[in-house]
C-alpha positions as a Markdown table, in Angstrom:
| # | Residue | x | y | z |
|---|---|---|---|---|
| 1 | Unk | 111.4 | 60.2 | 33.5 |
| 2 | Unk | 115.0 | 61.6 | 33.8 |
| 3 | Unk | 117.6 | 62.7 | 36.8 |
| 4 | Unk | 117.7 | 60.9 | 40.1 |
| 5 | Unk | 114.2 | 60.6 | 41.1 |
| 6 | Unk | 114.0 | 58.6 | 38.0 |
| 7 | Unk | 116.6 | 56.4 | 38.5 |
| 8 | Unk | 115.3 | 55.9 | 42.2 |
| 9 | Unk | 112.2 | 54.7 | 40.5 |
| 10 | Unk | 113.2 | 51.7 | 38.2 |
| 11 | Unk | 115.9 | 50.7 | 40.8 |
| 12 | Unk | 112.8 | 50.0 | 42.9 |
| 13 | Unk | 110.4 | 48.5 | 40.3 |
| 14 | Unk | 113.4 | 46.2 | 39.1 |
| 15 | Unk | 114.1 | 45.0 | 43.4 |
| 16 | Unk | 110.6 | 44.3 | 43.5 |
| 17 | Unk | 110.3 | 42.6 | 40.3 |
| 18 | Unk | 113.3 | 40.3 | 41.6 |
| 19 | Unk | 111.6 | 39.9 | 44.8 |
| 20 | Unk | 108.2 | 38.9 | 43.5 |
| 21 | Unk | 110.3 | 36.3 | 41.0 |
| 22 | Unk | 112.4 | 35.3 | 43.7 |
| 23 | Unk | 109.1 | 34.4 | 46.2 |
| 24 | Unk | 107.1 | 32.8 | 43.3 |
| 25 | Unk | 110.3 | 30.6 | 42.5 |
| 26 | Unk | 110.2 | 29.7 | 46.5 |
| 27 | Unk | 106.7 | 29.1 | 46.4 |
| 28 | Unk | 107.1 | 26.3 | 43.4 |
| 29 | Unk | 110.3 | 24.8 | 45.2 |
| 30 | Unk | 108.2 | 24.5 | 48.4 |
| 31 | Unk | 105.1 | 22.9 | 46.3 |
| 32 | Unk | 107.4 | 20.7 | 44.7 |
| 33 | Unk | 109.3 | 19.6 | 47.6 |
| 34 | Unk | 105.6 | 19.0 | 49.6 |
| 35 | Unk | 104.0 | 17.3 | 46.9 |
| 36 | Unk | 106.9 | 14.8 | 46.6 |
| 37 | Unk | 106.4 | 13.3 | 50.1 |
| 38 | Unk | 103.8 | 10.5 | 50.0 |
| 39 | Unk | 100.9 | 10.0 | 52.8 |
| 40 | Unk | 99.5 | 7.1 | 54.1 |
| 41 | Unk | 96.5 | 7.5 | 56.4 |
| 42 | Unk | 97.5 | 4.6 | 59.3 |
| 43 | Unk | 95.1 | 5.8 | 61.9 |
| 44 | Unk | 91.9 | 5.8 | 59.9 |
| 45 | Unk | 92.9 | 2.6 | 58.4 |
| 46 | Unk | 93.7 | 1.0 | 61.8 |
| 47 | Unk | 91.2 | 2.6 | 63.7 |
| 48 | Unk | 91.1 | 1.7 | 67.5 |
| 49 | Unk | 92.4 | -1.8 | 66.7 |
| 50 | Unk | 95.8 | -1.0 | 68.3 |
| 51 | Unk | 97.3 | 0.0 | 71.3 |
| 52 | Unk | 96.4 | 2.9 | 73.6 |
| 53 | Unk | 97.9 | 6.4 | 72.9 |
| 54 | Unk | 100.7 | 7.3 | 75.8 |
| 55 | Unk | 99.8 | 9.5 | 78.1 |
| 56 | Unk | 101.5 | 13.2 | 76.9 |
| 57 | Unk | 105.1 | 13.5 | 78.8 |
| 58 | Unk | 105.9 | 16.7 | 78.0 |
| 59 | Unk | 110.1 | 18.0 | 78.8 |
| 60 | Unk | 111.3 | 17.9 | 82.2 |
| 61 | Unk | 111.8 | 21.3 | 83.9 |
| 62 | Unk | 109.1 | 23.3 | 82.3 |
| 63 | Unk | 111.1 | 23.2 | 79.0 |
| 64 | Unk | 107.7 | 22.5 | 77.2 |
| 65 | Unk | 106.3 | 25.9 | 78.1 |
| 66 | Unk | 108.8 | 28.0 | 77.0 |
| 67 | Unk | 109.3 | 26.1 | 73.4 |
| 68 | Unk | 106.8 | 26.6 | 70.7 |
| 69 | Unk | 108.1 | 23.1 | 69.6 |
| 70 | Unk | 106.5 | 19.7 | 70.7 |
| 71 | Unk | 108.4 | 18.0 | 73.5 |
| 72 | Unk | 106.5 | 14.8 | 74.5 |
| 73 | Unk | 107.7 | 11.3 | 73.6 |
| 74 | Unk | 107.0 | 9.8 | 70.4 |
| 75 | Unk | 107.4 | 6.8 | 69.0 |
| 76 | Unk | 107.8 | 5.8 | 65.5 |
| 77 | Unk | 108.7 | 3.1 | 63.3 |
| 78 | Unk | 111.1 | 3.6 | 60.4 |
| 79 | Unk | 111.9 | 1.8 | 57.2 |
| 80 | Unk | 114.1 | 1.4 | 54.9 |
| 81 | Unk | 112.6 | -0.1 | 51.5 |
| 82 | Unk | 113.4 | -1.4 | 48.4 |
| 83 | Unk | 109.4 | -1.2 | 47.4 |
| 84 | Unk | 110.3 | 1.5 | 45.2 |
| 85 | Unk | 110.8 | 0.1 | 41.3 |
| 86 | Unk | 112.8 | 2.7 | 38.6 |
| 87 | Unk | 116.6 | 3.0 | 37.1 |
| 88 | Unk | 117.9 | 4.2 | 40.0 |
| 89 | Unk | 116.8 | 1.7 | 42.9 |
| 90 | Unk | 117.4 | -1.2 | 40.3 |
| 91 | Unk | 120.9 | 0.1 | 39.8 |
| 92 | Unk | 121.6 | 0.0 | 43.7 |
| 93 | Unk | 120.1 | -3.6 | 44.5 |
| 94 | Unk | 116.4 | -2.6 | 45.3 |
| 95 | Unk | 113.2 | -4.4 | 44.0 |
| 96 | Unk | 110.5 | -3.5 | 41.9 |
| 97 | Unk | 107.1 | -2.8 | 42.6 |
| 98 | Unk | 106.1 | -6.5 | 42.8 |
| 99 | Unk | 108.8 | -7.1 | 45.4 |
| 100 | Unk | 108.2 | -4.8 | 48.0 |
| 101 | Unk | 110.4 | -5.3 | 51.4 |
| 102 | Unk | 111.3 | -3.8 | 54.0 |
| 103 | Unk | 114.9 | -4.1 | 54.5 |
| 104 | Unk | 115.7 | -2.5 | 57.9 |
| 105 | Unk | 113.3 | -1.8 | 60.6 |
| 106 | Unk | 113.5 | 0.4 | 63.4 |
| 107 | Unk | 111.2 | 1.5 | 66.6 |
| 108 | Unk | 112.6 | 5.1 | 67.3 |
| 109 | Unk | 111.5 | 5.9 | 70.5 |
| 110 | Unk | 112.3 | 9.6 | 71.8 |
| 111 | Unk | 112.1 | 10.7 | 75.5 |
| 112 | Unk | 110.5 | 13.1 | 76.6 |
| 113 | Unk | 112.2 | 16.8 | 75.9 |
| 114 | Unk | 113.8 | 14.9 | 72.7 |
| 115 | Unk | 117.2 | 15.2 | 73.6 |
| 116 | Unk | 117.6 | 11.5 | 74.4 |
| 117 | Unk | 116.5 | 8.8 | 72.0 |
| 118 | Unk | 116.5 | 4.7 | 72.2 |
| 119 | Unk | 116.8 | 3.2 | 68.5 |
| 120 | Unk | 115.5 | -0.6 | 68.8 |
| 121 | Unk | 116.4 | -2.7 | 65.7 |
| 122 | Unk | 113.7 | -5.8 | 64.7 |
| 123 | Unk | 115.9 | -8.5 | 62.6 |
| 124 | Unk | 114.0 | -8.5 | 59.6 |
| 125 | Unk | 114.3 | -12.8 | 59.9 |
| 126 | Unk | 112.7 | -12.3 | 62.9 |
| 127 | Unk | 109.1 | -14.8 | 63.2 |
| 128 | Unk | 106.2 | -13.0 | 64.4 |
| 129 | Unk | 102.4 | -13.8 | 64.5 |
| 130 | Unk | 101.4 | -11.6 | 61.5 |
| 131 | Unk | 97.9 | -9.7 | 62.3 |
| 132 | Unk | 95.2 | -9.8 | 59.6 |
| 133 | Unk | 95.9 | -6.6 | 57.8 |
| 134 | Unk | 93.2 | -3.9 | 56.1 |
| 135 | Unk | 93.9 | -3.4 | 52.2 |
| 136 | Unk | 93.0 | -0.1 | 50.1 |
| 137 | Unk | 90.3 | -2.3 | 48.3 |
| 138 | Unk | 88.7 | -3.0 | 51.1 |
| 139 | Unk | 89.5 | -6.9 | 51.3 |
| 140 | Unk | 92.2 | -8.2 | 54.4 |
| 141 | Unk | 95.1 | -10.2 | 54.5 |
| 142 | Unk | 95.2 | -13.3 | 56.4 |
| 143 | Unk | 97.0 | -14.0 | 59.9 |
| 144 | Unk | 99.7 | -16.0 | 59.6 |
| 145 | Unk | 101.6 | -17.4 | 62.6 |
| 146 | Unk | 105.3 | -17.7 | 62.4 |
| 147 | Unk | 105.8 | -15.0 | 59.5 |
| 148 | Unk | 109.2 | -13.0 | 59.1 |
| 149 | Unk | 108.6 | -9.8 | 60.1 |
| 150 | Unk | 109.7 | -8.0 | 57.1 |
| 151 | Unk | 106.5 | -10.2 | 55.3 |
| 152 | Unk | 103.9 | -7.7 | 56.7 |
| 153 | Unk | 105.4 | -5.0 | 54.1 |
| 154 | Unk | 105.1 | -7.4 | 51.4 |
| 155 | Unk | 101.7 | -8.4 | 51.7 |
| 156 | Unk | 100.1 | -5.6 | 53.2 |
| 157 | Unk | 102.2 | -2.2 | 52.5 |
| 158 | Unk | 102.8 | 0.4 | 55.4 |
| 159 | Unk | 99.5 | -0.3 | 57.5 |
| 160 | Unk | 100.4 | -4.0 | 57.6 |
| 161 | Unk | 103.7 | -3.0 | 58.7 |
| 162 | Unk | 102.4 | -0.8 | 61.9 |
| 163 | Unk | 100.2 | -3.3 | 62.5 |
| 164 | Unk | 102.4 | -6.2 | 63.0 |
| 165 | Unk | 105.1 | -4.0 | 64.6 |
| 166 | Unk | 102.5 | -3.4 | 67.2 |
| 167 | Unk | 101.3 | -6.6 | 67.6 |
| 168 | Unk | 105.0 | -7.6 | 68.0 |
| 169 | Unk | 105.4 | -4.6 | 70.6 |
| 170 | Unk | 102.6 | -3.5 | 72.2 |
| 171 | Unk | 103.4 | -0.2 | 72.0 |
| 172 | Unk | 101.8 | 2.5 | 69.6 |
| 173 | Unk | 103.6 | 3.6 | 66.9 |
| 174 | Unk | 102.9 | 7.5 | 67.0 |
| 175 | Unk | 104.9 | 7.8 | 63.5 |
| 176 | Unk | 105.3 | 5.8 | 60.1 |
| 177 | Unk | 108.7 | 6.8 | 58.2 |
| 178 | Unk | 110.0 | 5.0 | 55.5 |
| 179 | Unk | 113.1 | 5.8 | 52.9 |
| 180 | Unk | 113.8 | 3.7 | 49.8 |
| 181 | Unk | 117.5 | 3.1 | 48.7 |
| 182 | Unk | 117.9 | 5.7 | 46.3 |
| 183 | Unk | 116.6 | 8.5 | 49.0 |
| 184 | Unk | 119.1 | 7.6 | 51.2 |
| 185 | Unk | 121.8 | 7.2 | 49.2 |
| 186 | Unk | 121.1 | 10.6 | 47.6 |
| 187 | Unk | 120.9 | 12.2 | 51.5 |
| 188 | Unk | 124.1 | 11.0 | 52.2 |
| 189 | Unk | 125.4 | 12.8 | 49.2 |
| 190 | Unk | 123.7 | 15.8 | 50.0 |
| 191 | Unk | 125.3 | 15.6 | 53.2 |
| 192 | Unk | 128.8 | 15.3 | 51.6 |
| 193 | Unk | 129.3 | 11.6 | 53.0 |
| 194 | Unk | 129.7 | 10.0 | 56.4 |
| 195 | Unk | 132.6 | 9.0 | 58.6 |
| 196 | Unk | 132.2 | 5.6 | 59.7 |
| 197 | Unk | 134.5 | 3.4 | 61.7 |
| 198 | Unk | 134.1 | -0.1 | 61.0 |
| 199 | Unk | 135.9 | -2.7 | 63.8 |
| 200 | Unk | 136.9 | -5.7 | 61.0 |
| 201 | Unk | 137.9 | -6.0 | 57.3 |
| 202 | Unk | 134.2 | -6.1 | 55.3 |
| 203 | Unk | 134.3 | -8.6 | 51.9 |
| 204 | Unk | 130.6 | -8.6 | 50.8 |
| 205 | Unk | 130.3 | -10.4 | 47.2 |
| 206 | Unk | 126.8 | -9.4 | 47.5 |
| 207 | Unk | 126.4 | -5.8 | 48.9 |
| 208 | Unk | 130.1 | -5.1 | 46.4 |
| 209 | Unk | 131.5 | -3.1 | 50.0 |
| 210 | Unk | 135.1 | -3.9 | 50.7 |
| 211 | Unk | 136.6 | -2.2 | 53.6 |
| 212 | Unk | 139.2 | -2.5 | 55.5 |
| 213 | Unk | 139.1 | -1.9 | 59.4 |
| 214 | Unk | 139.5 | 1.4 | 60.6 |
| 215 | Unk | 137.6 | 5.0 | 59.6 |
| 216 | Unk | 136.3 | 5.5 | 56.5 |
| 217 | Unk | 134.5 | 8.7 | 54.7 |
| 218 | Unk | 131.5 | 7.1 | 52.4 |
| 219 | Unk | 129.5 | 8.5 | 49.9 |
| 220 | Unk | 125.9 | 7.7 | 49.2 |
| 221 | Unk | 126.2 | 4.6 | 47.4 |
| 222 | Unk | 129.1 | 3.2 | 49.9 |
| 223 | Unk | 126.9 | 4.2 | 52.6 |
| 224 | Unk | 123.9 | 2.4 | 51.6 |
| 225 | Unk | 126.2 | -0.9 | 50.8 |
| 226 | Unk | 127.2 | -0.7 | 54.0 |
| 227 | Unk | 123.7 | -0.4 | 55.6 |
| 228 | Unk | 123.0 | -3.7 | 53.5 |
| 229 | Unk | 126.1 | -5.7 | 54.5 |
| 230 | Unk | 125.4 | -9.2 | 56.2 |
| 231 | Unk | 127.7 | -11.8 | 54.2 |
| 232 | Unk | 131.3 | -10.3 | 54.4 |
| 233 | Unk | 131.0 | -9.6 | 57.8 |
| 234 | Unk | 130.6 | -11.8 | 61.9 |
| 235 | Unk | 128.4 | -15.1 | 60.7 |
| 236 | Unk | 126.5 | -13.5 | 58.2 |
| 237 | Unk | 123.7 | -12.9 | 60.1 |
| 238 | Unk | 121.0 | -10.3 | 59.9 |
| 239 | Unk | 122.0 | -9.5 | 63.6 |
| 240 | Unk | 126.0 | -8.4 | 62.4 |
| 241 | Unk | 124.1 | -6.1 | 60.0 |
| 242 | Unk | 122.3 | -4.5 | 61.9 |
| 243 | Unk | 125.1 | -3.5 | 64.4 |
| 244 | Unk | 127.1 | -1.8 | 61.0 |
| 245 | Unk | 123.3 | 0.2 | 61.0 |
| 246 | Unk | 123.5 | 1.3 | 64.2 |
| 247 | Unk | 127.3 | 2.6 | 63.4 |
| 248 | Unk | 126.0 | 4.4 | 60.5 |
| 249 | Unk | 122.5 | 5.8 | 61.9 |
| 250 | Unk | 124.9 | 7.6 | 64.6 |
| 251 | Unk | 127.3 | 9.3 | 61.9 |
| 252 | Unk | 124.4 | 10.7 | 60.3 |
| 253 | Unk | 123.3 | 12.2 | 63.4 |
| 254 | Unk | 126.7 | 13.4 | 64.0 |
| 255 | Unk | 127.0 | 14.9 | 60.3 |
| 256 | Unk | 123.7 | 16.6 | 60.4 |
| 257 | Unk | 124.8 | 18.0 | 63.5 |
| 258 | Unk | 128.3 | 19.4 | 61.9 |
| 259 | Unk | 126.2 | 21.1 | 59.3 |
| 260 | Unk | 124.3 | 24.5 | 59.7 |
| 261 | Unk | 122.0 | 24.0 | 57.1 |
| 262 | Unk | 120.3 | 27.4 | 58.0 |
| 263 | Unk | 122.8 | 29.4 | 56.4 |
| 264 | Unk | 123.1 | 27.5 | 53.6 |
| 265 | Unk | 120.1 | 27.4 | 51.8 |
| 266 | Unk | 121.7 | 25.5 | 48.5 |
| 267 | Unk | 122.0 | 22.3 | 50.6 |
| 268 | Unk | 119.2 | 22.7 | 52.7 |
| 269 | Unk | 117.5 | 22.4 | 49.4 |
| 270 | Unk | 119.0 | 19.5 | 48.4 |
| 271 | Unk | 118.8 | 17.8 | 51.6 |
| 272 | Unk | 115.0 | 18.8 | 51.7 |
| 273 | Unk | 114.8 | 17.4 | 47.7 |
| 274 | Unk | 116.9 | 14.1 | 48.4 |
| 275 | Unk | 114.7 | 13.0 | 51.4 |
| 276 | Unk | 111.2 | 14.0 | 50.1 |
| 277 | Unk | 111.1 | 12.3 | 46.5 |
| 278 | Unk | 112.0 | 9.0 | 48.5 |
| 279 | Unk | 109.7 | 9.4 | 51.9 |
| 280 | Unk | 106.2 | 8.0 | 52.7 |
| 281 | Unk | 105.1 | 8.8 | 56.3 |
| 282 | Unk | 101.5 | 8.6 | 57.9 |
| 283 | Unk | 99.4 | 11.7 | 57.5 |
| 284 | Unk | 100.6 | 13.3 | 60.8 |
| 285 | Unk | 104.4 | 13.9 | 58.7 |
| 286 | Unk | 103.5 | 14.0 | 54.9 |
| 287 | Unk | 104.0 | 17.6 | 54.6 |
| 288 | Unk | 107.2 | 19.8 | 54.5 |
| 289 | Unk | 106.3 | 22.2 | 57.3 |
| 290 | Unk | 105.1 | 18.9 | 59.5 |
| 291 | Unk | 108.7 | 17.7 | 58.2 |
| 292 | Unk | 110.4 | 20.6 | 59.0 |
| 293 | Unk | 108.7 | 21.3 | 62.6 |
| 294 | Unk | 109.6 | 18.0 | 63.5 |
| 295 | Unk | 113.2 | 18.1 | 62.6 |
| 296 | Unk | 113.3 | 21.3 | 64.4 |
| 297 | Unk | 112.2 | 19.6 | 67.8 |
| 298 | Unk | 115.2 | 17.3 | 67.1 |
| 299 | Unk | 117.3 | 20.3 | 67.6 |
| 300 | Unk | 119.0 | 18.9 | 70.8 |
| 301 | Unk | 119.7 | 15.5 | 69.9 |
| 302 | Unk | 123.0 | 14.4 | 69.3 |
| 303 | Unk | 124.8 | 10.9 | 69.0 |
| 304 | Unk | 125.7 | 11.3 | 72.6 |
| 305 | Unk | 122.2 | 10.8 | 73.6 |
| 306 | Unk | 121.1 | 8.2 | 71.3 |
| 307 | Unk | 121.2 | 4.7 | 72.1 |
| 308 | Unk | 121.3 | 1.8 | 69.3 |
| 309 | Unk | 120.1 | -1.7 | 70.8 |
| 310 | Unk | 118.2 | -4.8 | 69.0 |
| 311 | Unk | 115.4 | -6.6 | 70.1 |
| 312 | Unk | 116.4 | -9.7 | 72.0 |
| 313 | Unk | 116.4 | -12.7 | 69.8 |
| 314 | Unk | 117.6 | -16.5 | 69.5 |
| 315 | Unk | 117.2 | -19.2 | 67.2 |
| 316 | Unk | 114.0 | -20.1 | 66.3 |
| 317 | Unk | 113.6 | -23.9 | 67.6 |
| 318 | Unk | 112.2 | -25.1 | 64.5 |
| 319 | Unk | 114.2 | -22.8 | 61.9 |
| 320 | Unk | 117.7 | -22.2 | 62.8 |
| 321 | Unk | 118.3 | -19.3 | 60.0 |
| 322 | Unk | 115.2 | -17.0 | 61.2 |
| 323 | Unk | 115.4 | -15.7 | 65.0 |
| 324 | Unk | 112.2 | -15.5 | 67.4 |
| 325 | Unk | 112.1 | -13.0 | 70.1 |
| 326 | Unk | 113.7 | -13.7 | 73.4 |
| 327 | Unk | 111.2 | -13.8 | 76.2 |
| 328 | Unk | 110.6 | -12.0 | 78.9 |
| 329 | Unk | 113.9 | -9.7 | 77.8 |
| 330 | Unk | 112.0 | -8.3 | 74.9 |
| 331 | Unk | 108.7 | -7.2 | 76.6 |
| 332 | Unk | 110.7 | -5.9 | 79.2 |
| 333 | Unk | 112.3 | -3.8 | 76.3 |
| 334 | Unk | 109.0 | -2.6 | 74.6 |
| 335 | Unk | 107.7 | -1.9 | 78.3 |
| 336 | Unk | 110.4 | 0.7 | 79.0 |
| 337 | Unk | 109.5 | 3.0 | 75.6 |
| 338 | Unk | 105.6 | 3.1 | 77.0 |
């Protein structure tokens, strides 16, 4: 084989020899990045002992038609764990796998369209009436009135954790998410940090963050210190923790926002890798293209439209370090994301 025809010839064996490498290498990163995601099947172990599904509310103005993406409210509840044991987690303050908690807890509600979103915060001291619980062998946990909230995790795992959020809320949670510390220290990084601003000086012995007031750019580790801070900062409640949570959740949103992640497949990748080694999700998320789609229909958010607010509490009357929630302000709450 000799001349140009030749030449033509091995040119176009060695492009599709590249492009055959370069799809099977996709492939495995795809595979890898899916099977790193962990499923938990809530509805079958729930069943129909829960509250009634919504009624579909698709996007005003007929947006719902013309978008191949879903539009209709959701709810879901997100975590953020320390339930996951190794090096990594132990070197940022998380537990093992016989301490499993759940360290922040969210009800994400999205409107319909998705463009607007309500992001309710449970104290995790909160005290709840604790539903008996289904386990994977079979057996139940007990009820137990007057339980912290952050207790169903422990006992129970991610169904126990629906399950006493909707007991708690009556509403149905459409979507389980949950992120342990290392994952989300390791999306911030893969984001290249956050800009917070933080109102007061922060001195936590205990989550090692010291800040002075005013704007800040964090990396992974800072960032997840300051998603943990309660001591250095207000009374040292859970409740001036959350509100530094609420701060932070938004400069995500605004930093995924900044980033066009389509056009820069090297940190999409990472992104992608970061949050699925560290994610468990019910069945209806626990793939990348489920991931993916749903992102996608988040398109439209932005911090603008989000609003951050906590579940009305006061002191519980016979415990004055745990909350209880304040009545009827709360329902009212949970009544307006059905």
């Amino acid at each position: 084989m000799t001349g140009l025809a030749g030449r033509l010839k091995i040119a176009g064996l060695t492009l599709t020899g590249v492009l055959v490498l370069g799809a099977g290498a996709a492939g495995w990163a795809y595979w890898q990045l899916d099977d790193n995601i962990t499923g938990v099947d809530i509805d079958s172990a729930l069943g129909d002992d829960r509250p009634a599904e919504a009624n579909s509310r698709p996007s005003p103005d007929g947006a719902a038609a013309a978008s191949p993406l879903p539009t209709e409210s959701l709810n879901l509840l997100v975590l953020g764990s320390d339930s996951r044991g190794g090096e990594e987690n132990q070197a940022l303050g998380g537990g093992d796998s016989d301490g499993a908690r759940s360290d922040t807890a969210m009800v994400v509600h999205l409107d319909p369209g998705r463009t607007t979103a309500t992001v309710v915060s449970i104290p995790r001291d909160t005290l709840v009436d604790r539903p008996s619980c289904p386990l994977p062998d079979g057996g139940e946990t007990q009820p137990v009135s007057g339980a912290m909230f952050n207790s169903a995790y422990a006992v129970g795992g991610p169904v126990c954790a629906v399950k006493t959020a909707e007991a708690l809320t009556d509403v149905r949670m459409d979507h389980y998410i949950e992120i342990d510390f290392a994952g989300f220290a390791r999306l911030v990084d893969a984001l290249g940090g956050v800009t917070v601003t933080t109102q007061e000086d922060i001195d936590d012995d205990r989550s090692h963050l010291r800040l002075d007031a005013g704007t800040h750019h964090l990396d992974g580790t800072e960032a997840l210190a300051l998603a943990r801070t309660r001591y250095g900062i207000g009374d040292g409640s859970d409740l001036g923790r959350i509100g530094l949570q609420h701060t932070l959740v938004k400069a995500l949103l605004e930093r995924i926002a900044d980033q066009d992640l389509l056009t820069d497949p090297v940190q999409l990748y990472d992104i992608a890798d970061a949050l699925s080694g560290s994610l468990t999700t019910d069945t209806g998320l626990d793939s990348l293209s489920e991931l993916i789609g749903f992102g996608r229909s988040l398109g439209d958010l932005s911090s603008s439209g989000l609003r951050t607010v906590t579940m009305p509490v006061v002191p519980a009357p016979y415990d004055p370090d745990r909350v209880v929630a304040d009545e009827p302000e709360a329902r009212e709450l949970w009544e307006s994301l059905k």
